[in-house]
C-alpha positions in Angstrom: -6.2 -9.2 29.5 -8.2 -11.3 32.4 -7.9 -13.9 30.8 -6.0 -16.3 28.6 -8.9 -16.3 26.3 -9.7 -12.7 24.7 -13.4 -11.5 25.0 -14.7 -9.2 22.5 -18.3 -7.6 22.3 -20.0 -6.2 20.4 -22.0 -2.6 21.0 -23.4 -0.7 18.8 -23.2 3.4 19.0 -25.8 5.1 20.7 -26.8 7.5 23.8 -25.7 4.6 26.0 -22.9 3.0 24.7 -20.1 4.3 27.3 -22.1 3.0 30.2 -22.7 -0.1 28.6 -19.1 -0.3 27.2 -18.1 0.2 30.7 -20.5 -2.8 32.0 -19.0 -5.1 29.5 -15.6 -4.5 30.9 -16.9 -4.8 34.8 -18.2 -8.5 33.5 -15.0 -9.2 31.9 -14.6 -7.8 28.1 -11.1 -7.7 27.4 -11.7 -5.9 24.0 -15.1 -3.8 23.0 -16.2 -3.3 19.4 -18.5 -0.2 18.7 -20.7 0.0 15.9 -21.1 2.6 14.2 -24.4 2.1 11.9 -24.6 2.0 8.1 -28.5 1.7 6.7 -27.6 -1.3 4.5 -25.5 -3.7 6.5 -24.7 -6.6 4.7 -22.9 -9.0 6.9 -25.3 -7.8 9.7 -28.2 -10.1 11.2 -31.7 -8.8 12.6 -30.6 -8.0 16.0 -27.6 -5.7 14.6 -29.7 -4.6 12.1 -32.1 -3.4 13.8 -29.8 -1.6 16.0 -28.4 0.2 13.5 -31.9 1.3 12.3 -32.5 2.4 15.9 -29.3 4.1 16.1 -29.3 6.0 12.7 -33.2 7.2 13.9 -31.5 8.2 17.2 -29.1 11.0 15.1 -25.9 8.4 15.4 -24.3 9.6 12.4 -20.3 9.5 11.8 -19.4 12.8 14.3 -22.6 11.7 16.8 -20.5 8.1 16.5 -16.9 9.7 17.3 -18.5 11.6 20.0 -19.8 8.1 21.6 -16.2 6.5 20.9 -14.1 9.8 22.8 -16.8 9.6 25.7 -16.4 5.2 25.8 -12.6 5.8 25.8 -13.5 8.2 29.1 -14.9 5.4 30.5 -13.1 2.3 30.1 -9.1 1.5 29.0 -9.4 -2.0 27.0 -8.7 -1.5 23.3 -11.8 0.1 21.2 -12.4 -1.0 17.3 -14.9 0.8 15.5 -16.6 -1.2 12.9 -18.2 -0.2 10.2 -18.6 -0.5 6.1 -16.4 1.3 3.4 -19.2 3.6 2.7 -18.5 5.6 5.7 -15.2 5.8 5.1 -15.8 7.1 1.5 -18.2 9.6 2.2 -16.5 11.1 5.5 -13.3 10.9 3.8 -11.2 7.3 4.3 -7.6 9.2 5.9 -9.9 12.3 7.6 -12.1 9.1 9.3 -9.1 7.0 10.7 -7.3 10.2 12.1 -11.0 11.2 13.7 -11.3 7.7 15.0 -7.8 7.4 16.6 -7.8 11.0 18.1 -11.4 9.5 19.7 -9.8 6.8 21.2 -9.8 3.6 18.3 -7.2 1.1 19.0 -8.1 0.2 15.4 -11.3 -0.5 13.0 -12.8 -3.3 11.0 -14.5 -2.6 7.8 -16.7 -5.2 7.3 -17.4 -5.0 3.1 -13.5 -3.9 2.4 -11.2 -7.0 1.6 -7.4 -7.0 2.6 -5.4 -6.0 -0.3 -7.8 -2.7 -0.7 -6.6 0.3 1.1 -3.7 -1.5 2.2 -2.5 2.0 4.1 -5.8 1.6 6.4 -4.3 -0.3 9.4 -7.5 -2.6 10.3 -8.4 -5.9 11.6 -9.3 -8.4 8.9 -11.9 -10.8 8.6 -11.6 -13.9 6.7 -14.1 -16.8 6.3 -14.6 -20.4 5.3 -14.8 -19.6 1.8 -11.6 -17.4 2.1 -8.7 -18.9 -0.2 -5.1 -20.1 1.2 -3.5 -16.7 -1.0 -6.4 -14.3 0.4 -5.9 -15.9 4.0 -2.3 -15.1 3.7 -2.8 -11.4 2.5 -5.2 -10.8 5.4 -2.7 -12.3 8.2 0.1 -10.0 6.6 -2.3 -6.9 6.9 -4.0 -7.8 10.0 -3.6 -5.1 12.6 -3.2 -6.9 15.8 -5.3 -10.1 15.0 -7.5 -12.1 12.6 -11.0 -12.0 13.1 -12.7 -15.4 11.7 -16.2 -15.2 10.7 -16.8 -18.8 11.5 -19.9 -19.1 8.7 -21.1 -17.6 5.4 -24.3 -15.4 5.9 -25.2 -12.7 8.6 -24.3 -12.7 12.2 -26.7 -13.6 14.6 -27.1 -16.3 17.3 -27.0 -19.8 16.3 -27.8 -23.5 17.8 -24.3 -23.8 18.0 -20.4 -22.9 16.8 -20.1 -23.7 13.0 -18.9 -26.9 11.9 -16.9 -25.0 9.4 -14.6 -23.2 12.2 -12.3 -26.0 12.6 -11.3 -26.2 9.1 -10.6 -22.6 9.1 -8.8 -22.4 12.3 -6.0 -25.2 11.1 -5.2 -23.5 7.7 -4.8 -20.0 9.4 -2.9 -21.4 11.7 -0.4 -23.2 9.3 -0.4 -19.8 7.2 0.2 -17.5 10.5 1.1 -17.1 14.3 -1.1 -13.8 15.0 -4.0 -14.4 17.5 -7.4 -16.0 15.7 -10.5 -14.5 17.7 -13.7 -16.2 16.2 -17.2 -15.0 16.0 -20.9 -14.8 14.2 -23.1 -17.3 16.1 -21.4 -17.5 19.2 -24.5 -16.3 22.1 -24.1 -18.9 25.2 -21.5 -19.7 27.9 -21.1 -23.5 26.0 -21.1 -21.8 22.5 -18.1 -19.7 23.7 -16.2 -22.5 25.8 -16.5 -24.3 22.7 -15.4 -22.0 20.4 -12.6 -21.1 22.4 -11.4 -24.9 22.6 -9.7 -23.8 18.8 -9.6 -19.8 18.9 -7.2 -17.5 20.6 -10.5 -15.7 21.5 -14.1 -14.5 20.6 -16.3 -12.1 19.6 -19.7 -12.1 20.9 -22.1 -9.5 19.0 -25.9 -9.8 18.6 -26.5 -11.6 21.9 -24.6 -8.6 23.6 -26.6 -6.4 21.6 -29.8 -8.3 23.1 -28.7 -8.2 26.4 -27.7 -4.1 26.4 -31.2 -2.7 25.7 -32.0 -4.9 29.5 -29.3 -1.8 30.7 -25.5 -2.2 32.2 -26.6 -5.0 34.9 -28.3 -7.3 32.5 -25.1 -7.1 30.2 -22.6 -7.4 32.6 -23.8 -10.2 33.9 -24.1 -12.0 30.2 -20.6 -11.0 29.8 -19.1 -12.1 33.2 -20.9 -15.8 32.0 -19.0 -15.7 28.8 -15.6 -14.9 30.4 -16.4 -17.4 33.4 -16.6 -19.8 30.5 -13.8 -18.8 28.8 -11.7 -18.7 31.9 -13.3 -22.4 33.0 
């Protein structure tokens, strides 16, 4: 890690993903999470969903999406996480997918529409939110592979004015329930938004601003990404 803070961002699958990928780490990513595009993406903003709609008319279905992961992992040596919706899993085949993903190079996957206590034998990142209860926070920290991602509003990613008001709350009863890391993201798209957010997280994830800054090329995201750890590392 480069930091005491983690970074994670955000990329969604495509043509060029593992140069990009490999930008994000030369500015400072300590962790990058892949995208791999489902055509009705709940949790998923207009930046990312738009992506997606780009990347599914680009061919980037679940192999095209492996392929992109095996050819990242080439590339760079932080910790990849595929994320995606059930879906996926079900159609490609939910065991099958995790093998594929792990022999591509995943460190492990989030699955954005599949709450913890379902398919407890897929090791994954779990996301909890504001609304989550005491009981389901638990079950997700016990399940967690590695650490708990906080989605620090209810609604759709996407940039904000601002962290949530809502993230503090959240942060002090997952703390009293659990000691794995708390990385916390939706909204989070500027230097302040991250130092911020940071303040109360072990870390964060930056998506649709990364997403933004990628289809400027490598240079533009890198730079967007060094800001964010230079913030983080402030």
């Amino acid at each position: 890690m480069t930091g005491e803070k983690t970074l994670v961002i955000y990329l969604m699958a495509g043509p060029d993903t593992p140069a990009l990928a490999e930008a994000a780490v030369a500015g400072g990513a300590d962790i990058v999470e892949i995208g791999f595009p489902f055509s009705d993406p709940l949790a998923d903003g207009p930046v990312i969903r738009r992506a997606g709609e780009r990347a599914l008319a680009q061919g980037m279905r679940t192999a095209a999406c492996l392929d992109c992961l095996a050819e990242t992992r080439r590339l760079v040596d932080v910790p990849l996480v595929p994320m995606t919706y059930a879906s996926i899993l079900e159609a490609y085949g939910w065991e099958r997918f995790a093998d594929a993903a792990r022999a591509a190079g995943a460190t492990s996957l989030i699955v954005a529409d599949l709450p913890a206590g379902e398919r407890p034998e897929l090791r994954r990142v779990q996301l909890v939110a504001p609304t989550s209860t005491d009981e389901r926070l638990r079950l997700a920290a016990e399940q967690t592979d590695g650490w708990l991602y906080l989605v620090t509003l209810t609604g759709t990613t996407g940039a904000r004015a601002g962290p949530s008001g809502q993230l503090p709350g959240l942060v002090e009863r997952a703390r009293r329930i659990t000691d794995v890391p708390l990385y916390a993201g939706f909204g989070i798209s500027t230097p302040e938004h991250a130092r911020e957010t940071a303040v109360l997280a072990d870390g964060i994830v930056v998506g649709s601003r990364a997403v933004e800054l990628a289809e400027e090329g490598p240079d533009a995201l890198c730079e967007y990404v060094a800001s964010l750890r230079t913030a983080l590392d402030g």
